[in-house]
Residue, then its C-alpha position, 0 to 999 in steps of 0.5 A: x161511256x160505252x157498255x163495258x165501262x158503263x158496266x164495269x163501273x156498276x160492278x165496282x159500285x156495287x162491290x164497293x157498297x156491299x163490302x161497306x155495308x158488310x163492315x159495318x155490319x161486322x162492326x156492329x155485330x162485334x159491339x153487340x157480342x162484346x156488350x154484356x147488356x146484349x144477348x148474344x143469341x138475338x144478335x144472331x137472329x137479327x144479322x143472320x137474315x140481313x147478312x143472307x139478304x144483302x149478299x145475295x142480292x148483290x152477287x145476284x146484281x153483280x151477276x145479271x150485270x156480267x151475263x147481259x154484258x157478256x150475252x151481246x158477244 
């Protein structure tokens, strides 16, 4: 496997990670926001951090993954 396509699938699975675990959060914010039981202010303070951590982990992978693969040109 050569170094683009060894770093284009990366990008692809860590594309495809994010976005799953971004719907599932969705999801379960959803539930909780439409659940009379649940303060909807807790949800808030509990995804806010998760959302902020994951994303930018990821645009921060996806990003060292295209600058090394475009720094041997």
């Amino acid at each position: 496997m050569t170094k683009d396509k060894l770093s284009a699938y990366v990008t692809l699975m860590a594309t495809t990670t994010l976005t799953i675990i971004l719907l599932s959060m969705v999801g379960a914010l959803l539930i909780g926001l439409f659940n009379p039981l649940v303060d909807n202010n807790k949800i808030f303070e509990a995804v806010t951090p998760a959302f902020q951590t994951i994303v930018g982990g990821f645009i921060g992978l996806i990003t060292g993954i295209k600058i090394g693969s475009n720094n041997d040109t």
